[in-house]
C-alpha positions as CSV (number, residue, x, y, z in Angstrom):
1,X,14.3,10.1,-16.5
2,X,15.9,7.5,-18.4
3,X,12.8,5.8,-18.6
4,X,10.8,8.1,-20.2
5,X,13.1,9.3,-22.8
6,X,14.1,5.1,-23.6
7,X,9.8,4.5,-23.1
8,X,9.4,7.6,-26.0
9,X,12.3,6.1,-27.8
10,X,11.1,2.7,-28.3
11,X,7.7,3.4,-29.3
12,X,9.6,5.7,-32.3
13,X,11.4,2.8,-33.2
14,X,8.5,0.6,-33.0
15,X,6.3,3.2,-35.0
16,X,8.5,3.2,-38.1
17,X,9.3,-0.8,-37.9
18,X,5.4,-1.1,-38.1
19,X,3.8,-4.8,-37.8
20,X,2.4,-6.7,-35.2
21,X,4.3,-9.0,-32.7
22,X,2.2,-11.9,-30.7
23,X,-0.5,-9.9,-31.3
24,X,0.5,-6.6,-29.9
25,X,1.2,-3.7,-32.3
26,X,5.2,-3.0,-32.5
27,X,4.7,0.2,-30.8
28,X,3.3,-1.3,-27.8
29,X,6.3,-3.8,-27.3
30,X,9.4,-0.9,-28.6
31,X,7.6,0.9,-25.5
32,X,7.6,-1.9,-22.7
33,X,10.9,-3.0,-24.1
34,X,12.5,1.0,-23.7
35,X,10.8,1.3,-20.7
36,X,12.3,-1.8,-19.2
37,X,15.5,-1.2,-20.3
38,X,15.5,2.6,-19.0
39,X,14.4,1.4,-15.6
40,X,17.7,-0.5,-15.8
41,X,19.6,2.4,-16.3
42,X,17.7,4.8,-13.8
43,X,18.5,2.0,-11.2
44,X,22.2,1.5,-11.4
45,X,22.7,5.1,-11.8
46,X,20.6,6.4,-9.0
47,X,20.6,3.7,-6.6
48,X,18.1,1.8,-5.6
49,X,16.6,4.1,-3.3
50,X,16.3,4.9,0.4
51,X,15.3,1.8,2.6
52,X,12.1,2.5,4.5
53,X,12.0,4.0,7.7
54,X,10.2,1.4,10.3
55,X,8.8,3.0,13.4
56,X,7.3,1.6,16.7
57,X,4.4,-0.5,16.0
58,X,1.7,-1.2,18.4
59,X,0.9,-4.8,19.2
60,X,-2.2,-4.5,19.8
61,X,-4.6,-1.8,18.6
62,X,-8.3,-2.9,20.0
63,X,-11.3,0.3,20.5
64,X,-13.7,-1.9,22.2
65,X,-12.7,-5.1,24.4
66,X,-14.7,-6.9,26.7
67,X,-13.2,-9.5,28.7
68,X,-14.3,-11.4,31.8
69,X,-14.1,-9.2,35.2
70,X,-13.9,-5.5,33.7
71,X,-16.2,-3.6,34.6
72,X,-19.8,-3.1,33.5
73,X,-21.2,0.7,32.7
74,X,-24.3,2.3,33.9
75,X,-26.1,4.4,32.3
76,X,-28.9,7.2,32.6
77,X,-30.5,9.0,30.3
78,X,-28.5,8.8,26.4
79,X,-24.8,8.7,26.7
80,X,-22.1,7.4,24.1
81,X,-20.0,4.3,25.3
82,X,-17.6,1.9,23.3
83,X,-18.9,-1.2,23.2
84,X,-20.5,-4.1,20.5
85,X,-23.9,-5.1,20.2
C-alpha cells in the first residue's frame, strides 16, 4: 500500500518541481524514486512473504519412449498409439 500512496506521492512532487532529469521528465523519476522507496517500507513492515511451498517433483516425465527390447505394437485397422514418427 505504501507503494502506491509514495508512487502517487512522488509523481506530485515531481509534477510541481517540473524539468527534466537525464532525459526523463521529473515526474517519471519522483514516481520510480516513491515507488522504490515505498517497496522499502511495504517490505520491512509486512515481511518478506511466505517461502514457496516445494512439492514432489517427478524425475522424469517422458509420453513416448522407445528403447531397445520393449515391445513393438500391432495394429489393425486405425487405432491411436504413442509413439514418434
Amino acid at each position: 500500500m505504501a507503494t502506491i500512496l509514495l508512487s502517487a506521492a512522488g509523481a506530485a512532487v515531481g509534477g510541481s518541481v517540473g524539468g527534466t532529469v537525464a532525459g526523463l521528465s521529473s515526474v517519471a523519476v519522483g514516481r520510480a524514486f516513491g515507488a522504490t522507496l515505498g517497496r522499502v517500507m511495504d517490505q520491512r513492515l509486512l515481511g518478506q512473504g511466505a517461502q514457496a511451498v516445494e512439492t514432489g517433483k517427478v524425475d522424469r516425465f517422458r509420453l513416448t519412449q522407445a528403447g531397445e527390447g520393449s515391445p513393438i505394437p500391432q495394429l489393425y485397422g486405425r487405432m491411436r498409439i504413442g509413439g514418434q514418427v
